[in-house]
C-alpha positions, -999 to 999 in steps of 0.1 A, spaced: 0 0 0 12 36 -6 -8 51 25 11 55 54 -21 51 77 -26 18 64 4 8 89 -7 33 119 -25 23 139 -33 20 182 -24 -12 195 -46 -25 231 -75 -4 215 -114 -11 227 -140 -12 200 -173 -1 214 -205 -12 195 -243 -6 204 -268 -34 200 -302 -40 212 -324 -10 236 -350 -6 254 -361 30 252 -392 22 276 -368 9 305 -332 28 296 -318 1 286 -284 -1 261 -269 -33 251 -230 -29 244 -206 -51 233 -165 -44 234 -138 -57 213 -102 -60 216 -87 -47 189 -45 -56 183 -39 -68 218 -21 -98 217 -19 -97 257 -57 -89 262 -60 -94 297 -95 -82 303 -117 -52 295 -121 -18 322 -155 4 322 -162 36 333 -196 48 337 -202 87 340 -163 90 349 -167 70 380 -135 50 386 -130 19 359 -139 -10 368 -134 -48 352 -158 -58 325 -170 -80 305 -172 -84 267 -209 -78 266 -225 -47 290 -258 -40 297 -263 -4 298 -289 14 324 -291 47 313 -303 82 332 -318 111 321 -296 133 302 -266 127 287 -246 92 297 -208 86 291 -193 48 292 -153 49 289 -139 10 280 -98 2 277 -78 -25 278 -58 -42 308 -28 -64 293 -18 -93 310 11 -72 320 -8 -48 336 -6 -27 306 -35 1 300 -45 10 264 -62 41 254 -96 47 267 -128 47 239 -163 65 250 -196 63 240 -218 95 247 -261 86 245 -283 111 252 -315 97 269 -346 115 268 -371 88 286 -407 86 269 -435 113 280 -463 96 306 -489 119 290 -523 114 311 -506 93 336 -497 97 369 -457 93 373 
């Protein structure tokens, strides 16, 4: 290849993908992917910038009003950290109109 970016790129880095929801309840399904980490140790989370914790591949996502933030990196088996991805979702939850809340 002649591009340069075709051989730049992060190592130990977390793909984040969103799957199924449940606008009713909140509800976001996530999945994360290691992406060149031959020492993938496990993932960390991070929801609304409270401390990381571990997690696993697939997430299940309760979400508040307003706008949410979930941070995911890798931990190596060396203890290694890679850089951290986000997600931002913005959750307006469904009008109750004519019903007592």
């Amino acid at each position: 290849s002649d591009d340069p970016d075709d051989f730049r790129f992060a190592y130990n880095q977390t793909i984040i993908l969103s799957g199924s929801r449940d606008t009713k309840n909140g509800k976001l399904k996530l999945k994360l992917m290691a992406e060149h980490s031959p020492s993938f140790s496990t993932f960390l989370g991070s929801f609304d910038g409270v401390d990381y914790r571990e997690a696993g591949g697939a997430i299940e996502w309760n979400l508040k009003p307003g706008l949410n933030t979930f941070w995911a990196r890798i931990k190596t088996s060396a203890g290694w950290l890679g850089p951290a991805s986000s997600i931002k979702v913005l959750y307006k939850p469904p009008l109750h109109i004519g019903k007592p809340l």
